[in-house]
C-alpha positions in Angstrom: 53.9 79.5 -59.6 57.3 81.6 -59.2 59.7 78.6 -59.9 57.4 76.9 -62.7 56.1 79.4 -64.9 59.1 81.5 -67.0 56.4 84.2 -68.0 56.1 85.0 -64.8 60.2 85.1 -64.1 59.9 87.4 -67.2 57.4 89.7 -66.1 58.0 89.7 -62.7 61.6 90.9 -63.3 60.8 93.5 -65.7 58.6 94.7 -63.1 60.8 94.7 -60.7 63.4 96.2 -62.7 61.1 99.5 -62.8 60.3 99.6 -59.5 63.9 99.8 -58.9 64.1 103.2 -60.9 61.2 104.3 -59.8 61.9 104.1 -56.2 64.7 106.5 -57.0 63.1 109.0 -59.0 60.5 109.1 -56.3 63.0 109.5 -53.6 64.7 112.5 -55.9 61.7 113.9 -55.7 61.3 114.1 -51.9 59.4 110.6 -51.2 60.0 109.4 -47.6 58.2 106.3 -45.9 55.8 108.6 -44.4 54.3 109.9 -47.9 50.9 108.5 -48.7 50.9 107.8 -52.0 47.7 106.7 -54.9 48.9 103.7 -56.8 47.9 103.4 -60.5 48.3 100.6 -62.3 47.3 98.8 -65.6 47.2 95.5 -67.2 46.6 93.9 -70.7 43.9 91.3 -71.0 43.7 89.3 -74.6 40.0 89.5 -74.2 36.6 90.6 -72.2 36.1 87.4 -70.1 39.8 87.9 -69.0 39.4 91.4 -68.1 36.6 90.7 -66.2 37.5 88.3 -64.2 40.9 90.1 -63.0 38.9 93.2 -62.5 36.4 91.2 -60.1 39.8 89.5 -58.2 40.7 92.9 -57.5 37.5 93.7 -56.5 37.3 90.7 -54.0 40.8 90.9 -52.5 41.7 94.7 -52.4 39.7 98.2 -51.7 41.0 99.4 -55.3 39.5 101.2 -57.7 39.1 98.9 -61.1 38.1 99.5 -64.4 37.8 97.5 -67.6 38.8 99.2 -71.1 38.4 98.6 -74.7 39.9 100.8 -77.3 39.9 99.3 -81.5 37.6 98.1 -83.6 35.8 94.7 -83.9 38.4 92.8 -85.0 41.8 94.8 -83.8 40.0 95.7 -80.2 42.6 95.2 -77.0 41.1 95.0 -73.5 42.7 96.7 -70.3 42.3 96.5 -66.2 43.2 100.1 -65.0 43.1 101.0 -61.5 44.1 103.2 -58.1 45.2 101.6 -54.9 44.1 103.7 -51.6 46.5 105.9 -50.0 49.1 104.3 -48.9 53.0 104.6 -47.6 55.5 102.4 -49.4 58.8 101.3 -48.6 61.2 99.5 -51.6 60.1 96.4 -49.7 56.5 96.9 -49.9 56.4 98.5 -53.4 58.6 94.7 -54.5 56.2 92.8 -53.0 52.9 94.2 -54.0 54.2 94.2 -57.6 54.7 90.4 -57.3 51.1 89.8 -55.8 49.3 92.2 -58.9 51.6 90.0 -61.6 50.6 86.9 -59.7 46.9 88.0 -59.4 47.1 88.8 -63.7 48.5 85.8 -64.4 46.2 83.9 -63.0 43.6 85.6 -64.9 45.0 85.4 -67.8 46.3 89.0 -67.9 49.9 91.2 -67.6 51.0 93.5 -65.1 51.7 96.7 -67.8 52.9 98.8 -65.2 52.4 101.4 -62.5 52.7 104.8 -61.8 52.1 107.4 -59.3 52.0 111.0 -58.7 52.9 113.4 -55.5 
């Protein structure tokens, strides 16, 4: 998938991009390798089925805590896959990787990696 599809190159290195920043804030802030840290992390889904199914993926393959959102009206309404990782430690390394298997996992349903965040 990683040399074929561009929207994956695209999100992928936007992703990336932020971890990048984010590793630093989070090492300002006094993050070592030993810090157990909550992962939360959303996606955009163009509809229910999508959502769904990337919500039940998650489900199968990790011990995360997932959610599916729906915010608008009938015809305006957008659909979102939010969730929390366990506690974990990260590393640059790990944090890079993961990030590539949750844009992989979206993709494949359909859905984009929005972004992640954590707090310490």
């Amino acid at each position: 998938m990683a040399d074929l599809d561009p929207r994956y190159q695209l999100i992928l290195g936007k992703q990336l991009a932020m971890n990048e920043q984010m590793w630093r804030t989070l090492q300002g802030h006094g993050l070592t390798e030993a810090t157990e840290l909550r992962l939360d992390f959303t996606y955009v889904a163009p509809d229910r089925a999508s959502a769904e199914s990337l919500k039940t993926v998650l489900e199968d393959q990790t011990d995360y805590d997932v959610i599916v959102r729906s915010a608008g009206g009938w015809l305006r309404r957008k659909w979102s896959v939010e969730g929390t990782t366990k506690p974990t430690t990260v590393t640059a390394e790990k944090l890079d990787n993961w990030v590539d298997w949750m844009v992989t996992a979206g993709l494949h349903q359909n859905c984009e990696l929005d972004g992640w965040g954590t707090q310490f």
